[in-house]
C-alpha positions in Angstrom: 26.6 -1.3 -5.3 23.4 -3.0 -7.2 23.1 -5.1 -4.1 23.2 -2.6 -1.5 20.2 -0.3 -3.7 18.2 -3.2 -3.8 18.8 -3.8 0.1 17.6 -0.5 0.3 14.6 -1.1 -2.2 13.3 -4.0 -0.3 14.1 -2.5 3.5 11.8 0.3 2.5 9.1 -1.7 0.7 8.5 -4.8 3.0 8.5 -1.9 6.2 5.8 0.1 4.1 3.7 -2.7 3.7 4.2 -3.8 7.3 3.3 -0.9 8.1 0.4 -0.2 6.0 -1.2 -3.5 7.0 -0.7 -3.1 10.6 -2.7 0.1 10.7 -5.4 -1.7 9.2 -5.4 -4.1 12.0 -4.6 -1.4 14.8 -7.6 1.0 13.7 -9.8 -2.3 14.1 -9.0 -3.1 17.4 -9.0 0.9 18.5 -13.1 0.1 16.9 -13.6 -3.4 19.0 -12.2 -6.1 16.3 -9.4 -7.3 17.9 -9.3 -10.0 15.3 -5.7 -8.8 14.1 -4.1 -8.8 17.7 -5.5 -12.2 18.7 -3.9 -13.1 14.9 -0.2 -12.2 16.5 -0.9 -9.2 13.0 -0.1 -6.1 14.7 4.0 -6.9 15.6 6.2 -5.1 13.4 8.0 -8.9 13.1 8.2 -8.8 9.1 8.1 -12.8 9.2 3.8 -12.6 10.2 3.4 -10.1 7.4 5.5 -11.3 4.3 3.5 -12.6 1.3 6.3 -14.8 -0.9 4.5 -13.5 -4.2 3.6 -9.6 -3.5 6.5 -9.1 -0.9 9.3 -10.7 -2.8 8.4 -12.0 -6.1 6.8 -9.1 -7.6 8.9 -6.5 -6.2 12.3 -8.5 -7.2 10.5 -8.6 -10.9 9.6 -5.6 -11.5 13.0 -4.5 -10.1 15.2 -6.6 -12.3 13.3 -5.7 -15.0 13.8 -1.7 -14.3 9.7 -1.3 -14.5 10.7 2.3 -13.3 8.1 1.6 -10.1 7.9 -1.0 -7.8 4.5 -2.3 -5.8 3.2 -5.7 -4.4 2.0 -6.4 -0.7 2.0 -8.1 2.6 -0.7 -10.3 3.9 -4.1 -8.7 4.4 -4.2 -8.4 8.5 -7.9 -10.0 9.2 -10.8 -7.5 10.0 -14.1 -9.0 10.9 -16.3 -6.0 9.8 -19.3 -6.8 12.0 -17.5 -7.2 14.8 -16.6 -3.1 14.6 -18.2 -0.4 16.6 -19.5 2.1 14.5 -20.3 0.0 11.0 -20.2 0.9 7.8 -18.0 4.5 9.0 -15.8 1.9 11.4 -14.8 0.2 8.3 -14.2 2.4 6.2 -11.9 4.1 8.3 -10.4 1.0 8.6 -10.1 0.8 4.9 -8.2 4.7 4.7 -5.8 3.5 7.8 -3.1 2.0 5.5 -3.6 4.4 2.5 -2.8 7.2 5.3 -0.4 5.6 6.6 1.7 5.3 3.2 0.7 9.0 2.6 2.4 9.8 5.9 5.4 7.8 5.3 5.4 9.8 2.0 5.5 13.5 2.9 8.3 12.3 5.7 9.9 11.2 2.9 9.4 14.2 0.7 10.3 16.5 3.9 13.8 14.7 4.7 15.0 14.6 0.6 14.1 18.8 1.0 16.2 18.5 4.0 19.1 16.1 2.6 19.4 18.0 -0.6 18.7 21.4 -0.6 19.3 22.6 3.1 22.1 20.4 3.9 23.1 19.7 0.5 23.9 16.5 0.5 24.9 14.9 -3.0 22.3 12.9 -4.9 24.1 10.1 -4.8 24.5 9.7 -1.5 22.8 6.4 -0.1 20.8 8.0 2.7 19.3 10.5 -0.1 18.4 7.6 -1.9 16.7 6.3 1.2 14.4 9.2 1.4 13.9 9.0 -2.0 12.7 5.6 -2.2 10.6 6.2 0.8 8.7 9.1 -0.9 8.6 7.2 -4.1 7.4 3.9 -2.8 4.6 4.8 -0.3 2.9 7.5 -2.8 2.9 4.6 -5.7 1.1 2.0 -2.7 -1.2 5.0 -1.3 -2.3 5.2 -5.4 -2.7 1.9 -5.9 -4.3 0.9 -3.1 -6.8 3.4 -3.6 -8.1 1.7 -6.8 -11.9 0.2 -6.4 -10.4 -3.1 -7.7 -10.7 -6.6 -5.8 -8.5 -7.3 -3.2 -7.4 -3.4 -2.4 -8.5 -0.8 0.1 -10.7 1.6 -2.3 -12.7 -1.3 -3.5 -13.1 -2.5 0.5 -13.9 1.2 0.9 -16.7 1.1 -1.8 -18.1 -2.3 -1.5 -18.7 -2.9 2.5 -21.7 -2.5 3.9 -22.9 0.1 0.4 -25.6 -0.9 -2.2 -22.4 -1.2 -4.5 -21.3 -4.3 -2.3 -25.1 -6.0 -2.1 -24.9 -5.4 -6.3 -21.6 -7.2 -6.5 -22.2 -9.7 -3.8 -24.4 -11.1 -6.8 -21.5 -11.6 -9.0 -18.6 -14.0 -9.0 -16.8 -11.2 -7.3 -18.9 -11.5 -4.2 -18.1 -14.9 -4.6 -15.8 -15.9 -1.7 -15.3 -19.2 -2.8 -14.6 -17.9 -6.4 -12.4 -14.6 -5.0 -10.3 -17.8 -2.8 -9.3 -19.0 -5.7 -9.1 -16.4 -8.5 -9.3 -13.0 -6.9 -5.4 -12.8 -7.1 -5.4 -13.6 -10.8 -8.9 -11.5 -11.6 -7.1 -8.5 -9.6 -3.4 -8.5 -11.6 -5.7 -8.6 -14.7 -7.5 -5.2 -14.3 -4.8 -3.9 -12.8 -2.6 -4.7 -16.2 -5.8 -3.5 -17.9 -6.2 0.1 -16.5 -2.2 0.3 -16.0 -1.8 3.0 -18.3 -4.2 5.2 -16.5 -2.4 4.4 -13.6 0.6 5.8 -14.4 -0.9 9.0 -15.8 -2.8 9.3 -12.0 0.7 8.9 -10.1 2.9 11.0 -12.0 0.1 13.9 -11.7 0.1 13.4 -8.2 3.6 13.2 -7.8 4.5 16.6 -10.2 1.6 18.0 -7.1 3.6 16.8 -4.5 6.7 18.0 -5.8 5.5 21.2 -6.4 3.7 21.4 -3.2 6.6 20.9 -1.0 9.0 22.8 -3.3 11.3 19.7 -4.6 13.3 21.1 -7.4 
């Protein structure tokens, strides 16, 4: 049975990913990058997308571990920002695409365990509940995450392209892309374990709204 959840786990994580990555790449080309496309990026083929360490190393840690949550990621899709129509708004739509994306996946998530549980009353237990539940769970914990103004996820990208922010930090070793090659992964999971905490405290307020929200008892 503990293989079959974490079938489940990983089915629903590496697809959000996928999925959150290719609408990065798809809202770039809909703008004029077709940098993504020409990259083979927007194919819903997991085996382009997978990143060994955030799509299968973290997530099998922090679920053998019982963490509680699980995160990681897929390979960024590649966006030439200056090759957008529209500039600075262009990318930062591009930046939201995969945030909105999760929050989508989310709410149908949220929408089918109402469904599953209280309309059609289908037991907890039951696998496909779990399903729902995972997919509600999962894509609300990336949507969070990623919208964190730290290296290497979409609210920082958000903040820091084309912005005064960006020219300030383009001046540090974070504008660095030599220095963010080689140590943005390791300067990113430090923060992130730094402010962690506060983290958690931001995604169980949100989830208790969406809960509420949509009525989940």
């Amino acid at each position: 049975m503990e293989g079959i959840i974490f079938l489940i786990y990983i089915v629903v994580f590496i697809g959000s990913v996928i999925l959150h990555e290719i609408a990065h790449g798809f809202v770039a080309n809909f703008f004029g990058d077709d940098t993504a496309r020409i990259a083979g990026r927007l194919s819903l083929n997991p085996v382009v997308h997978i990143d060994p360490v955030g799509s299968i190393l973290v997530p099998l840690l922090l679920f053998v571990s019982n963490s509680g949550f699980l995160f990681g990621w897929a390979k960024p899709v590649p966006v030439n920002a200056y090759r957008l129509r529209g500039g600075a708004s262009a990318y930062r739509l591009v930046s939201l695409a995969g945030i909105a994306t999760n929050l989508i996946l989310a709410i149908i998530g949220i929408l089918m365990l109402k469904l599953t549980t209280q309309t059609l009353l289908i037991p907890a237990n039951n696998l496909g509940v779990f399903f729902f539940q995972l997919l509600f769970q999962i894509n609300l914990v990336l949507a969070v995450f990623n919208l964190m103004p730290l290296p290497g996820f979409d609210g920082y990208n958000f903040l820091t392209t084309f912005s005064p922010i960006g020219r300030l930090i383009s001046q540090t070793p974070l504008g660095n892309p030599l220095f963010m090659m080689r140590y943005g992964l390791v300067v990113s999971i430090l923060l992130l374990f730094l402010v962690l905490p506060i983290i958690f405290l931001i995604i169980n307020y949100i989830f208790g709204i969406f809960i509420k929200v949509f009525g989940l008892n």
